[in-house]
C-alpha positions as CSV (number, residue, x, y, z in Angstrom):
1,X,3.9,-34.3,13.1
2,X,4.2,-31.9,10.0
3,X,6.4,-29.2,11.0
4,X,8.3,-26.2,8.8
5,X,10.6,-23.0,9.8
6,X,9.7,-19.8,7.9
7,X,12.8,-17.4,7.5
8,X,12.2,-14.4,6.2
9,X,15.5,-12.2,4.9
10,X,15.9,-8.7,3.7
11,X,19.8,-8.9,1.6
12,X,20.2,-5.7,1.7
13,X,23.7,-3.9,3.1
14,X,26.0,-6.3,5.1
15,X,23.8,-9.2,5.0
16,X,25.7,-12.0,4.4
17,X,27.5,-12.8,7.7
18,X,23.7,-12.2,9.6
19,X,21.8,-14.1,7.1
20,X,24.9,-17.4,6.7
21,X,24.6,-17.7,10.2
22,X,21.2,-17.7,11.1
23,X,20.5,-20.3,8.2
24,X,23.6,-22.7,9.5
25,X,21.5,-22.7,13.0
26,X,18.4,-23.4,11.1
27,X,20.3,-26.2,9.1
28,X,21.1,-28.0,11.9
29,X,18.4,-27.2,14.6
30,X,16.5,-30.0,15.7
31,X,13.4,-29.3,13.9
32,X,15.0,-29.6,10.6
33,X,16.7,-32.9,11.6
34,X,13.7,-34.2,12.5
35,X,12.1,-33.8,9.4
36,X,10.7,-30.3,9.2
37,X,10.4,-28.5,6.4
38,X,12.7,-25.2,5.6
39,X,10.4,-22.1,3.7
40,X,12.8,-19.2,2.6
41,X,11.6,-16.0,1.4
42,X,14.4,-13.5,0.8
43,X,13.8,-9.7,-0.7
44,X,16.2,-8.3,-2.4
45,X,18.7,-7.7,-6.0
46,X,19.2,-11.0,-8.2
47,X,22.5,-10.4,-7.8
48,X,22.4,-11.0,-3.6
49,X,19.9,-13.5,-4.2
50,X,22.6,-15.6,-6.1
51,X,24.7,-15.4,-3.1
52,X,22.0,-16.5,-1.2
53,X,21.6,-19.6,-3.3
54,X,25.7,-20.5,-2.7
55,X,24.6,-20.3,1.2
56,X,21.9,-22.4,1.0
57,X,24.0,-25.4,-1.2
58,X,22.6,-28.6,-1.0
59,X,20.5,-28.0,2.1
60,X,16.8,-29.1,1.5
61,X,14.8,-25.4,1.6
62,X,11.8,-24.0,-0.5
63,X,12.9,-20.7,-1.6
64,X,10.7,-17.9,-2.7
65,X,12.4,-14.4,-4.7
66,X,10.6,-11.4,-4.1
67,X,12.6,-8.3,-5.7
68,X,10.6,-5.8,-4.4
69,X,11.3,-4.0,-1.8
70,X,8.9,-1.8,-0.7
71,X,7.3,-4.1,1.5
72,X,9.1,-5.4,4.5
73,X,10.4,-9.1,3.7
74,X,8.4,-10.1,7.1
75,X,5.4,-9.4,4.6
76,X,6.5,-12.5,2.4
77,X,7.2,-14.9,5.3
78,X,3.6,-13.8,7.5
79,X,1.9,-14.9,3.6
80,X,4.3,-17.9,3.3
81,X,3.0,-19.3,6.6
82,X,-0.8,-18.4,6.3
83,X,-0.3,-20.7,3.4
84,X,1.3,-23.8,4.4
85,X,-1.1,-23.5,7.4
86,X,-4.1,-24.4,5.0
87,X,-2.1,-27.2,3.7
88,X,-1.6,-29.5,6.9
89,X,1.7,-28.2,9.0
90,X,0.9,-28.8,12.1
91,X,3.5,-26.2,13.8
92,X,5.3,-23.4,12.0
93,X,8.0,-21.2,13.1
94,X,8.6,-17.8,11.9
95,X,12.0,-15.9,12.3
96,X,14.1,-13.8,9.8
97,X,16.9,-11.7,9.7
98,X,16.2,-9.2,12.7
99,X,19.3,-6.6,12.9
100,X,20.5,-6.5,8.6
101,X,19.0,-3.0,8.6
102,X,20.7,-1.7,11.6
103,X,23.9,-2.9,11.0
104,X,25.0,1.0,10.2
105,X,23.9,1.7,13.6
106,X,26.7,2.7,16.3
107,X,28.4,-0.6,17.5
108,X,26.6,-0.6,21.0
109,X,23.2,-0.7,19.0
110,X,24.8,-3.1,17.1
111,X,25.8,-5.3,19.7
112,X,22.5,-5.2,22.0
113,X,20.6,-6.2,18.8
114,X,22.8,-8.9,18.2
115,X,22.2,-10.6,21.6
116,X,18.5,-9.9,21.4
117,X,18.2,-11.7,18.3
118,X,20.8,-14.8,19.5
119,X,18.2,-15.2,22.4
120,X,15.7,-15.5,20.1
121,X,16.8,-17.7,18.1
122,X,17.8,-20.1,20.8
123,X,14.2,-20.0,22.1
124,X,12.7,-20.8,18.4
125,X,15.3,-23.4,17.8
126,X,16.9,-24.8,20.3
127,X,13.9,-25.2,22.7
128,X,11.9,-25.6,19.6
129,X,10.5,-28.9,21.7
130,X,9.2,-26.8,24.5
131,X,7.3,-24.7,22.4
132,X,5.5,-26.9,20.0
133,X,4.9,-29.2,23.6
134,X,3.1,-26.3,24.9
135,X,1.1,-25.8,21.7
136,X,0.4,-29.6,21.7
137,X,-1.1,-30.0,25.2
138,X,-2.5,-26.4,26.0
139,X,-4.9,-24.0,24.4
140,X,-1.8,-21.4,23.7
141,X,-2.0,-20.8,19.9
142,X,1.9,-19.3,19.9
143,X,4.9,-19.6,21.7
144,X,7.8,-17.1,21.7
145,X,10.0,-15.0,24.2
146,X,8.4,-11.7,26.1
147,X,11.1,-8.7,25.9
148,X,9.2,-6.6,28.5
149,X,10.0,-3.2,27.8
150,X,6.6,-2.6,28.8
151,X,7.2,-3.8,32.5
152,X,3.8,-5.6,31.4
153,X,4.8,-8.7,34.0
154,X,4.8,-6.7,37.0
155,X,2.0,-6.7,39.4
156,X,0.7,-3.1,39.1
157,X,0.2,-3.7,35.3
158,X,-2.8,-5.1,33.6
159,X,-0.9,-7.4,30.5
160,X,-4.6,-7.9,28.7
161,X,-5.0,-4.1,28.7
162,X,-1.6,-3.0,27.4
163,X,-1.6,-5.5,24.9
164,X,-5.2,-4.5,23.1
165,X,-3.0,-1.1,22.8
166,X,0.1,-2.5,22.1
167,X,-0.2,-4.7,19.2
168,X,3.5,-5.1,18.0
169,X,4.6,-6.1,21.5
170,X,2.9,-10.0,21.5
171,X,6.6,-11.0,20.8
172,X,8.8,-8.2,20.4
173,X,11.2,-9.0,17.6
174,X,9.0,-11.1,15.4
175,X,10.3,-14.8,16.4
176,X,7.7,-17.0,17.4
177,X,5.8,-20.2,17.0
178,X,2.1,-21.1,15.8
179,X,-0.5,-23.7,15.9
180,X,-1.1,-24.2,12.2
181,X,-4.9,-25.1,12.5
182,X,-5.6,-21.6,14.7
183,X,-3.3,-19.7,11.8
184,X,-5.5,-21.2,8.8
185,X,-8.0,-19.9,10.4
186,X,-6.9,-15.6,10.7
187,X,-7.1,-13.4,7.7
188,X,-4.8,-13.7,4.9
189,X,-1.7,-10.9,5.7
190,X,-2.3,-8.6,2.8
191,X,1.2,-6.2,1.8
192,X,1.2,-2.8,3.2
193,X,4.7,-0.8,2.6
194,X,4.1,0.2,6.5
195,X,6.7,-2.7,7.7
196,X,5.5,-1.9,11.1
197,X,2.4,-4.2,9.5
198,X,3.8,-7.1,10.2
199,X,5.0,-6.7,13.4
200,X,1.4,-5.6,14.7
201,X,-0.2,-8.7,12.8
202,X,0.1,-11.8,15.6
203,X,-1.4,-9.5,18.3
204,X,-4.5,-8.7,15.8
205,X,-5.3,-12.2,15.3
206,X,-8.5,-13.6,16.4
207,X,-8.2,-15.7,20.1
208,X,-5.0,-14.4,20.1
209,X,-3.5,-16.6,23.7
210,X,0.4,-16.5,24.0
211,X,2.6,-18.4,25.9
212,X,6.1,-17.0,27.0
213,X,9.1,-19.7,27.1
214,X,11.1,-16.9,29.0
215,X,10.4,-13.0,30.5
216,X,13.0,-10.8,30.0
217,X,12.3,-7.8,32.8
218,X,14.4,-4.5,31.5
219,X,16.2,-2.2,34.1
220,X,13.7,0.6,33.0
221,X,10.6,1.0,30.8
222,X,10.5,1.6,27.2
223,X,10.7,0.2,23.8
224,X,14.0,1.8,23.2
225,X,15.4,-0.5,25.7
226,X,15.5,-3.7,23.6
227,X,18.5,-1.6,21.9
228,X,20.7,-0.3,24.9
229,X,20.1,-3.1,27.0
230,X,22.1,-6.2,26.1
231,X,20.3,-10.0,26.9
232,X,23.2,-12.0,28.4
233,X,23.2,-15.6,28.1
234,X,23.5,-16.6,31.1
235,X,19.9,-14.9,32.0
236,X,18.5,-17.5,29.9
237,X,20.0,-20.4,28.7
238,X,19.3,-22.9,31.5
239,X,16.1,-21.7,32.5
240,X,13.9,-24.8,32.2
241,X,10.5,-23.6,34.0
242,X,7.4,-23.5,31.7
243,X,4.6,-21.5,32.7
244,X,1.5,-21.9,31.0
């Protein structure tokens, strides 16, 4: 089974502690051990992107430089995996450094995002089996967590209506996992300097049919609760069910 993780990174601000740590858990996730393949593509000054190379060290990883800017380094990761999809991965992960922008942000901002984005990564990579086994014997195309600002997953809510409005909200932070084959197969992601682009891309793909690992149901309704709400680990780590 060909597998590969696509990590997109803006290094930009305070980076280096967000980025060195979300690279160690891609290092050693399982996916990697097993003999997937790493794709980096970072955005950003040479200088940083020197750094970036000290992180990486002798850890096996394609890297890709893009110094410009303008478009959001998601762009460079959504055309990354729309081409190793056309050359035989089987299952790709996409995930990159959610929070480096926001890192000005008041601390309880700050925080909230922090655990948003550790719950997503343990979904991608440590239950990276569970995904890619749902992809396997299914006909989900992707696999990620469902941050329900929307309330979308309660009864008096239609989910197929709200998401042919809301495009971005497929899986709200941009960490997910594809079926190669059905990825090939989408447009190629052009670059728009809109950043918002790429996080409204997934949910405009053709057949689009998610599966959610794990539901996170918010106190109240709104996008702007995925910053003022903190995930807790203990709401997720342990849940085994799969729905599909």
């Amino acid at each position: 089974m060909k597998t590969a993780i696509v990590y997109s990174c803006f290094l930009s601000g305070k980076w280096y502690s967000l980025v060195s740590n979300q690279l160690t858990k891609i290092f050693s996730s399982k996916t990697v051990s097993n003999g997937g393949d790493v794709f980096i593509c970072a955005s950003g000054t040479e200088e940083e992107y020197k750094k970036l190379i000290e992180i990486v060290g002798n850890n096996k990883a394609t890297i890709s430089f893009h110094p410009d800017t303008k478009y959001g380094c998601e762009a460079y990761g959504f055309k990354k995996m729309h081409e190793i999809s056309k050359e035989g991965y089987e299952y790709i992960c996409f995930m990159h450094s959610k929070g480096v922008s926001r890192l000005r942000d008041p601390m309880p901002v700050i925080v909230t995002i922090n655990t948003w984005r550790a719950c997503m990564e343990y979904f991608v990579l440590d239950r990276a089996d569970d995904c890619i086994s749902v992809l396997q014997n299914s006909d989900k195309n992707c696999a990620g967590v469902m941050l329900d600002v929307l309330n979308w997953f309660h009864d008096d809510v239609s989910f197929e209506k709200s998401v042919s409005i809301y495009h971005w909200a497929i899986f709200p932070g941009n960490f997910f996992w594809v079926k190669g084959s059905w990825f090939s197969e989408q447009k190629e992601p052009t670059f728009e300097e809109d950043r918002y682009e790429y996080e409204r891309f997934l949910g405009t793909c053709n057949g689009i049919n998610p599966y959610y690992i794990w539901i996170k149901k918010y106190s109240a309704v709104g996008a702007h609760m995925s910053y003022f709400e903190p995930i807790y680990e203990q709401e997720y780590k342990g849940s085994e069910k799969l729905i599909w």
